[in-house]
C-alpha positions in Angstrom: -9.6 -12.3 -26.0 -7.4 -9.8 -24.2 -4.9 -10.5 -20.9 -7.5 -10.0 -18.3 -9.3 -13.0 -19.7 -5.9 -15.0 -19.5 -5.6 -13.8 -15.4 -9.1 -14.8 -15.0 -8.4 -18.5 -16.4 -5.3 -18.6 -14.4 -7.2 -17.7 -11.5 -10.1 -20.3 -12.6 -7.4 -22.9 -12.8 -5.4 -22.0 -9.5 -8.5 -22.6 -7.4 -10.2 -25.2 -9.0 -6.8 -27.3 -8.9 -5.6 -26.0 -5.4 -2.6 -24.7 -7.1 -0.3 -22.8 -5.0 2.0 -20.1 -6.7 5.1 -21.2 -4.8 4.7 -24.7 -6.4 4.5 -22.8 -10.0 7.2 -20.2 -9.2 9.1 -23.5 -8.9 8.5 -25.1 -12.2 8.9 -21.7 -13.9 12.3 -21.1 -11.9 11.6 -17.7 -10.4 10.6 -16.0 -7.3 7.1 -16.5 -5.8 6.1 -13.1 -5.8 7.3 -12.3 -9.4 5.6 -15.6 -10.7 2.5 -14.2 -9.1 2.7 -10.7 -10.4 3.2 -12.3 -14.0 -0.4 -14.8 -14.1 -2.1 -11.9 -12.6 -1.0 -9.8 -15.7 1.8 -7.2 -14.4 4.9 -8.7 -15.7 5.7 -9.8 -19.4 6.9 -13.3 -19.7 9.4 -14.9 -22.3 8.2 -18.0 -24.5 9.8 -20.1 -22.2 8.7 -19.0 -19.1 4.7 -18.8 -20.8 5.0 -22.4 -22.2 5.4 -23.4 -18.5 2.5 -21.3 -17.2 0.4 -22.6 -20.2 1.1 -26.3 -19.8 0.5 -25.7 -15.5 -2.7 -23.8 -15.8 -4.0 -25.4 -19.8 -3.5 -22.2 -21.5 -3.2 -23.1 -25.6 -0.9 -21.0 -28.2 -2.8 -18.4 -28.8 -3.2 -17.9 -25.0 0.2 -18.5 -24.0 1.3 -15.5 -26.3 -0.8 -13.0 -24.3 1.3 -13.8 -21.4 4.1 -12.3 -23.2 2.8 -9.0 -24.3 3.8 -6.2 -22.3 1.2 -5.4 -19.7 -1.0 -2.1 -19.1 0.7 -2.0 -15.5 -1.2 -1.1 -12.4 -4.1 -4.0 -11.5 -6.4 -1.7 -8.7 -9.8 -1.2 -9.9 -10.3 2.2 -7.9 -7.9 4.8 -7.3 -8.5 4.3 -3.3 -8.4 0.3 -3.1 -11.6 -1.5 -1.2 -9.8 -4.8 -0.8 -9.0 -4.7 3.2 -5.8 -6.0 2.8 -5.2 -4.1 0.0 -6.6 -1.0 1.3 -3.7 -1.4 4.6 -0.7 -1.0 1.8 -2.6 2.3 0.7 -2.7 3.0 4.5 0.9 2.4 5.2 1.5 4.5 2.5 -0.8 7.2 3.4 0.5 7.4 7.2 3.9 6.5 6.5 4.8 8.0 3.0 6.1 11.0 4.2 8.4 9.4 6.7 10.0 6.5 4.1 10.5 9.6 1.5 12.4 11.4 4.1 14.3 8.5 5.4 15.6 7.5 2.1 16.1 11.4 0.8 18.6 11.8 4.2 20.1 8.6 3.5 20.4 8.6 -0.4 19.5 12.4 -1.3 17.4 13.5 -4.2 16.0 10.1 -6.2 13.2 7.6 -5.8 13.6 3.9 -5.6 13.1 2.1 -8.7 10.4 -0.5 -8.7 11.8 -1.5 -12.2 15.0 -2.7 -10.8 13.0 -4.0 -7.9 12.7 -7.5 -5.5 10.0 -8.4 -2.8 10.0 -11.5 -0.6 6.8 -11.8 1.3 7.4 -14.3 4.3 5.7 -15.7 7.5 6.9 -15.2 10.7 5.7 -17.3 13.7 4.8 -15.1 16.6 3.6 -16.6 19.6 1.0 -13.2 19.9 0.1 -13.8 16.5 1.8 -14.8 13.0 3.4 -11.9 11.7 4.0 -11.1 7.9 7.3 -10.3 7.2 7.7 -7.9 3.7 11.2 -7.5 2.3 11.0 -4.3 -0.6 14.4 -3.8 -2.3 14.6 -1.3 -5.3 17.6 0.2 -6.6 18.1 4.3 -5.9 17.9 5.9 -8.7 19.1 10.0 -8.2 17.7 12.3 -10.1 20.2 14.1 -12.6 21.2 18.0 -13.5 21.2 19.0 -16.7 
């Protein structure tokens, strides 16, 4: 057993029982799109927080403690994604990469934005020409040092 058969479960479970993750970011008293990023294995999870994941989607002991190991991070399985929706982050970022680095280096200088010390809140929009998908990414700046 390893923590990509607990996601696969979890996934198993979700669709079989028409569970939605903004019902079980509920229960487990987080965010939706941390809750989600935990059951598909990219965030560790206390013993508290996996007992409510275990007793939603019938994970036992044994299983519930893989939820709490620190995950290999990263979840694509190729290095250029095939998913389509996937594959339009890896565009955004390919066409405008260039554009948010600059931005943030005028506006912040020399640092990156941490996606340790990181939120995301992924919301609809109605739009009478079409839905729209509104994608909130907040990360802390973190400035490089001299030494």
């Amino acid at each position: 057993m390893n923590r990509n058969d607990i996601t696969e479960k979890i996934m198993t479970v979700k669709v079989s029982k028409g569970i939605k993750w903004e019902d079980v970011a509920q229960k487990v008293g987080l965010s939706k799109e941390w809750t989600t990023a935990a059951c598909l294995g990219q965030m560790t999870l206390d013993a508290k927080q996996a007992k409510v994941i275990g007793k939603i989607f019938g994970l036992n002991a044994e299983e519930q403690k893989w939820l709490q190991v620190v995950p290999y991070k990263g979840s694509l399985p190729t290095p250029v994604p095939t998913d389509p929706l996937i594959y339009r982050w890896y565009e955004i970022v390919s066409v405008y990469g260039t554009t948010i680095k600059e931005l943030i280096h005028e506006e912040f200088g020399d640092g990156i934005m941490s996606a340790i010390d990181f939120s995301m809140d992924i919301q609809r929009t109605a739009d009478p020409k079409g839905d729209r998908v509104n994608v909130v990414l907040s990360g802390k700046f973190l400035p490089y040092k001299t030494y």
